[in-house]
C-alpha positions as CSV (number, residue, x, y, z in Angstrom):
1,X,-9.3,3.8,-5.1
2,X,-7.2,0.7,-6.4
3,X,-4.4,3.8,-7.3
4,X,-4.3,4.5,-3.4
5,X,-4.5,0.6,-2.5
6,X,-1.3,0.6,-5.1
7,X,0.1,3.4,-3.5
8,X,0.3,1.1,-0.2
9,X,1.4,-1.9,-1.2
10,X,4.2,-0.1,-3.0
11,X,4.9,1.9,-0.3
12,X,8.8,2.9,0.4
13,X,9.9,2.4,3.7
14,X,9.4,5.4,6.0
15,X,7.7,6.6,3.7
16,X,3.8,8.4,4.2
17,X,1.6,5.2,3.0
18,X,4.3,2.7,4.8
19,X,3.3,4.6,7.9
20,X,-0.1,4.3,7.6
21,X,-0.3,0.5,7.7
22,X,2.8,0.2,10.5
23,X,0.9,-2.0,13.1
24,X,-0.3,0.6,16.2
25,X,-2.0,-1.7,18.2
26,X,-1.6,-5.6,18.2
27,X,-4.1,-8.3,19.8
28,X,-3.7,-11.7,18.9
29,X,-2.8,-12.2,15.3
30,X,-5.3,-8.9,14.5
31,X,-3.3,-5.7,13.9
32,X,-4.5,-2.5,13.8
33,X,-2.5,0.6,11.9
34,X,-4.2,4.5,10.9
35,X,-7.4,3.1,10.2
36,X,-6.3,-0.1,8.6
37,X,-7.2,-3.4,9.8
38,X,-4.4,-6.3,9.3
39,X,-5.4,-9.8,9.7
40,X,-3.4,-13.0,8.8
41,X,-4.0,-14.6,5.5
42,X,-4.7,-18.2,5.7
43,X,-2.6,-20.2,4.1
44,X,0.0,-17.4,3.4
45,X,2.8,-15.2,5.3
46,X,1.3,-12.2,4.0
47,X,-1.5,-10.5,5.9
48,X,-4.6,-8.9,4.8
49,X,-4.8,-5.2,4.8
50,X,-8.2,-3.9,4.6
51,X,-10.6,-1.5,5.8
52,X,-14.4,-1.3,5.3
53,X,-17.0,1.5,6.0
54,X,-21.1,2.2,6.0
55,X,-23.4,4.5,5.8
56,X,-27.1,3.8,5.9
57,X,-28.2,1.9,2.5
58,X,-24.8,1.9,1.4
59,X,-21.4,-0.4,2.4
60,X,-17.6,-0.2,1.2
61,X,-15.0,-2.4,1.3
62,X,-11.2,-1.8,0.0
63,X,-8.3,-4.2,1.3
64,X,-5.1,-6.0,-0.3
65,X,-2.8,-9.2,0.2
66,X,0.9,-6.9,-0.7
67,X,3.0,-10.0,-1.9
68,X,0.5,-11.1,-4.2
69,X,0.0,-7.7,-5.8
70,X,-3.7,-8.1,-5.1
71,X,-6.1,-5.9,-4.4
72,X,-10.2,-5.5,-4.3
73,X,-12.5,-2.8,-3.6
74,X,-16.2,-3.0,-3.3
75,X,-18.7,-0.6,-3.2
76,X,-22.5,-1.4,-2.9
77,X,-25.8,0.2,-2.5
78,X,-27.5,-2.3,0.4
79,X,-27.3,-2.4,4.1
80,X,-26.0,-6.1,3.8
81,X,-22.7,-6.7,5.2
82,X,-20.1,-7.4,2.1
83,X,-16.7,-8.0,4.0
84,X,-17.2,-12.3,3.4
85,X,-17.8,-11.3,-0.3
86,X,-14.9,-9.5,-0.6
87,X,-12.8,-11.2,1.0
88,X,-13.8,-14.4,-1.2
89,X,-13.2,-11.9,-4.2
90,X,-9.9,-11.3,-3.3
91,X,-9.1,-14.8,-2.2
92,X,-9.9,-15.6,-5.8
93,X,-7.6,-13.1,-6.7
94,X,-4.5,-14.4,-4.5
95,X,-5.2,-17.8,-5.5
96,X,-5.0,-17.5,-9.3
97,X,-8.4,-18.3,-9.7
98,X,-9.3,-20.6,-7.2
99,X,-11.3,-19.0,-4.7
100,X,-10.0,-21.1,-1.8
């Protein structure tokens, strides 16, 4: 999965996987491409690109920051909702770190 997250953020232009997370549909600062979900990134230019799933007993999470070269994907066996956590994980990741 983090090969096909890589696969996007190295995406050439025009290319299948640069398609995929071309903004479709815009509402406020929320994007949304084929089946991605871009949000902005506090404190940064660069947006999240994410997208997250369930099934019952069982929740998935897989998104990026592309300058940062950053990406996490999270995969758990519970019915709790894990998008905060990972988003936390990755902020870590973006900030060097520092999970701020």
């Amino acid at each position: 999965v983090l090969t096909f997250l890589e696969a996007h953020m190295e995406a050439a232009p025009g290319s299948a996987f640069a398609t995929a997370v071309r903004p479709r549909f815009v509402h406020d600062s929320r994007a949304l491409a084929l089946t991605w979900m871009i949000d902005p990134w506090p404190g940064s230019a660069a947006p999240v690109t994410w997208h997250n799933g369930a099934l019952p007993g069982y929740r998935a999470f897989a998104g990026y920051v592309g300058p940062s070269r950053c990406a996490v994907v999270v995969l758990t066996n519970t019915a709790r909702p894990i998008d905060e956590l990972a988003r936390r994980v990755l902020a870590t990741l973006v900030n060097g770190g520092r999970g701020d």
